[in-house]
N, C-alpha and C positions, 0 to 999 in steps of 0.2 A: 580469212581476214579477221580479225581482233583489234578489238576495241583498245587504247590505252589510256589509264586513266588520269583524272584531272591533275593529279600531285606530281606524273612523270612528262605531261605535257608543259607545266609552267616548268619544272627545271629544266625542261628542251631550251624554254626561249629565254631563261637567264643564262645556260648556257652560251647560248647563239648571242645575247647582248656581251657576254665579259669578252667571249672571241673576237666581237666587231671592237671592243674598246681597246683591247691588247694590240690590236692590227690597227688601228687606227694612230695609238700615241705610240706608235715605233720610236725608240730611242736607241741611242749609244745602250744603255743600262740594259735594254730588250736582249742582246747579242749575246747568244749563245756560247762563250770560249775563256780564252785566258790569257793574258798580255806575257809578253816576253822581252828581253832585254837583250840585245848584243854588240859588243865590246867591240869594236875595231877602231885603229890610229888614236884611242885615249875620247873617241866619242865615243856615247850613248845609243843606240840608234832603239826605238820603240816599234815593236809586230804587238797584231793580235790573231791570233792562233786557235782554230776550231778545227772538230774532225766531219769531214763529210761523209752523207749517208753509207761512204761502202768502207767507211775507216781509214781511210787515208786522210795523216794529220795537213793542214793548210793552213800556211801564215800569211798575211794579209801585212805588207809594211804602209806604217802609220806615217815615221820621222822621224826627227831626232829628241831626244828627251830633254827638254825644255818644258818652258811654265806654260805653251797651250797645250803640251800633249802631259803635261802632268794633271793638265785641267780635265782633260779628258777620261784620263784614270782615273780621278776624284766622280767623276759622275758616272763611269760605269759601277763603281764598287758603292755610291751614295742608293743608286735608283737598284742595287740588285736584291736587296731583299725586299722593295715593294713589288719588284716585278716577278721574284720566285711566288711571293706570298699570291699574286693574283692565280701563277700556274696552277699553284696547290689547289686553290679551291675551283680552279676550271676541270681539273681533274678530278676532282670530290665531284662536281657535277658529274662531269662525264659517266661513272662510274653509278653514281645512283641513275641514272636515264638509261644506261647497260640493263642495269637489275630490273627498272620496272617494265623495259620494252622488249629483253631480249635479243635486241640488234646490235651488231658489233660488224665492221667490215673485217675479210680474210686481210692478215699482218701484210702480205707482199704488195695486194690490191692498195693497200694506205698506204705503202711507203711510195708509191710511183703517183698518187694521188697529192701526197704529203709535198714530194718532189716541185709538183705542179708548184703546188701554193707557195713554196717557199722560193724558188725562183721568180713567185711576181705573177704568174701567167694569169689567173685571176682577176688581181687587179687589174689587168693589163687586156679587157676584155675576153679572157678565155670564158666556159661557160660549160660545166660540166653536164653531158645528156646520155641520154641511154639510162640505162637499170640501175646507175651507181646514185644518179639523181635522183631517178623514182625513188631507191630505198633512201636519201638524202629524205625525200620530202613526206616520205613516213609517219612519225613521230609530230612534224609541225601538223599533220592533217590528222593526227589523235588515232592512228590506226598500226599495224602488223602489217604487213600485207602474206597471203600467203606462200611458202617458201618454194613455190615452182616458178611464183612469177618475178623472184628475185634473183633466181640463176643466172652466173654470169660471169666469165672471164674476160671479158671486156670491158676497157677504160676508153669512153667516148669525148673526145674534146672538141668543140665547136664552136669558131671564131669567126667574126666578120673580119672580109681582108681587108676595111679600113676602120680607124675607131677615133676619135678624138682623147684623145690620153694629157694631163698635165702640161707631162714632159716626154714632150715625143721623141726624143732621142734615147729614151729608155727602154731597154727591151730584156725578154724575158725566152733564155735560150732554153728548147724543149732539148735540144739531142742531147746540151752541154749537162742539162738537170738528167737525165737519165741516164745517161752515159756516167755522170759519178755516183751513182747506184751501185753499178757494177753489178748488176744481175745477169747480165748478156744480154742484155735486148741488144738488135741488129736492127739496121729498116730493111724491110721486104719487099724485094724487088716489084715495080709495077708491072702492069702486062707489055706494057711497051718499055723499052728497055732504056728510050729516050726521056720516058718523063720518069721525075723525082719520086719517090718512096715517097706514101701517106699514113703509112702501117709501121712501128715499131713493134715486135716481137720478141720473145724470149725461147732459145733454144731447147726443146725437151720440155717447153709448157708450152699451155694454152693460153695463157697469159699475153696479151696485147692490148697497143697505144691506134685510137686510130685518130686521125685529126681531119675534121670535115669543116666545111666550109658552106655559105649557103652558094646558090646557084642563081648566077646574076647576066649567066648569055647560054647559049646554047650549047657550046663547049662543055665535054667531063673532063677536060685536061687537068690534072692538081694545079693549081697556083700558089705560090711564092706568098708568103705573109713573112713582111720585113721583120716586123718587131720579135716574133716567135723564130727567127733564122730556120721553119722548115716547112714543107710545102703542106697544102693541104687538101682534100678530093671536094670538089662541088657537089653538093647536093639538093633536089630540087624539095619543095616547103620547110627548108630548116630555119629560115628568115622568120616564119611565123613562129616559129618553136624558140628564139631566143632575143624574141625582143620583149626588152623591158623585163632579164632575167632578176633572181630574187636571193637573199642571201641563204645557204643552208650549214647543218654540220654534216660531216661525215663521222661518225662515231669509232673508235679506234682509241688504242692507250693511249695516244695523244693522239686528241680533237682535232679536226682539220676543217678551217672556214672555207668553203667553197662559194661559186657562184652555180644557182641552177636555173632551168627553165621556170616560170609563172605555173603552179601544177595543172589547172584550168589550160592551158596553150598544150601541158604537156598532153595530158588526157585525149584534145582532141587532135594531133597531130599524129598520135596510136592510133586513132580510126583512118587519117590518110593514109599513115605507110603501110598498113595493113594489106591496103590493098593493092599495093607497089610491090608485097612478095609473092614471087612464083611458085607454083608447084611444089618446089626440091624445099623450098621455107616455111612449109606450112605450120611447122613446127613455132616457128619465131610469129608467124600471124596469131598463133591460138595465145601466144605470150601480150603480141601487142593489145589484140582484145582483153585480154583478161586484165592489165595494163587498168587498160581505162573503164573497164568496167568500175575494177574498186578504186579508181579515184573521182569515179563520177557519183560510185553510188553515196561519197560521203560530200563530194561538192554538192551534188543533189540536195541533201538535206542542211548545207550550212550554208550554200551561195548559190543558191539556183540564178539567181539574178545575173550573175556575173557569166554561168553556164551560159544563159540566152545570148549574154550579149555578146563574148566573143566568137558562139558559134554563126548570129551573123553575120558577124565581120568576116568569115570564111564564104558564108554562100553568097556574100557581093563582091568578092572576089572575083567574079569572071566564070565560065562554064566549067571550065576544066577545074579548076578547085567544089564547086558544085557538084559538080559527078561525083568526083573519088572522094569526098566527104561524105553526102549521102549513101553511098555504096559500103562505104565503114561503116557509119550508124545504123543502117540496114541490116548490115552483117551481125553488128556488136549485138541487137536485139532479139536477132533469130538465136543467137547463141547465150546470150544472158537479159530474157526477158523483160525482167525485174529492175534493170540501169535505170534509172528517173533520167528522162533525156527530154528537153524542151521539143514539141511539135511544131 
């Protein structure tokens, strides 16, 4: 782990401020494409026409050409050079935060990341966890982390199956967003042949989507989340892991706003699952510890306060969060002494 310094950590969080203000004032003017005009019976009719991630062109019909959809036109072509001019200098960021941290995510891992965001999922409570978050929360925590504990072909996405949203009838389709990628992801079959795929895949990679859920009855059955149209596997302390998530970047030639875990929730949520792997995963435990080691050891020194406090809100949680939490930080210390860990 290495330190990053003060000059690449502030362009992290103007980055991360221009991405929340571009995503925030979504306009017609924002819209990626190019208007189009077609001629039938002596009318007008008005498309607007972009390429989707796997290049296949798609027109989008507006109406007919008349004075609102000419008004329309006037304010995509009025708001496009304020909003290319904001791109440029997100990408001037992005690029210097490249150079002074060294982090950048693999091109495939951002486009199915990319995917996410721009179909909405995001917004729309998704909540990006696993190793793509951790390296997301990198750079805001002024650090590297080392590069064994950032390996990873996996894209973890993790939703509550109900969520309060604006407008609830809006929804953000995960197979429809991946599936126009065109990479070949497939869903992989479950163990039971009855319940729905939670795993989207790509043939010939290691490359995979998994979508988990937290775990709210006793049942591991996947369940149905309306707004995302595809199922997702329950899993038990993932509720503590994505409440009151936080906004991050993922780094890539173009930036991607994500949502992630609180790093304090993530860190000590590495010491429960840690000890929820068997035998054959020892491999992935020595990941989770070390995990939260280097994000304790910099919470340690910049938020010890915050470390105390949500680690007790786990050990009054009941026995069984008790156990397997202390049995992490037990573990975490016999193997990296040195973690500043509240007593």
């Amino acid at each position: 782990m290495k330190k990053v310094d003060l000059q690449t950590r502030t362009l992290y969080a103007e980055l991360l401020e221009q991405l929340q203000i571009l995503d925030a004032s979504r306009t017609i003017a924002a819209l990626q494409g190019s208007w189009a005009r077609k001629e039938l019976s002596g009318e007008v009719y008005l498309y607007f026409q972009h390429y989707l991630p796997g290049g296949k062109l798609h027109q989008i019909y507006v109406g007919k050409l008349n004075e609102q959809t000419e008004a329309l036109l006037q304010e995509h072509e009025d708001g496009r050079i304020e909003t290319q001019a904001m791109l440029d200098n997100i990408r001037r960021l992005t690029r210097q935060v490249v150079a002074g941290s060294g982090v950048i995510t693999d091109p495939a891992m951002a486009r199915v990341i990319s995917s996410m965001a721009d179909a909405g999922v995001f917004r729309h409570g998704g909540v990006l966890v696993g190793t793509h978050a951790y390296i997301a929360m990198s750079i805001m925590m002024g650090a590297v982390w080392a590069g064994h504990s950032m390996a990873t072909t996996d894209i973890d996405l993790a939703a509550n199956r109900h969520v309060a949203v604006a407008v609830p009838q809006v929804t953000a389709d995960i197979p429809a967003a991946i599936d126009s990628l065109k990479m070949g992801f497939y869903p992989v079959p479950a163990m039971s042949l009855k319940q729905p795929s939670t795993t989207f895949a790509v043939r010939k990679s290691r490359l995979r989507l998994d979508i988990i859920t937290p775990k709210t009855m006793g049942s591991d059955a996947p369940v149905f989340i309306k707004r995302f149209n595809c199922a997702a596997q329950p899993l038990s302390y993932l509720g503590f892991l994505i409440e009151k998530p936080i906004p991050a970047v993922i780094l890539a030639a173009d930036p991607i706003l994500v949502t992630v875990p609180q790093p304090v929730r993530y860190a000590l949520h590495k010491l429960i699952v840690s000890q929820l792997r068997d035998v054959s995963r020892s491999a992935k435990k020595e990941k989770d510890l070390l995990q939260a080691h280097q994000l304790l050891t910099i919470l340690g020194e910049e938020r010890p306060d915050e470390v105390a406090e949500v680690w007790e809100s786990i050990l009054v949680r009941g026995p069984k969060w008790k156990k397997v939490a202390e049995a992490g930080k037990n573990e975490l210390l016999r193997r990296h002494p040195d973690t500043p860990f509240p007593m």
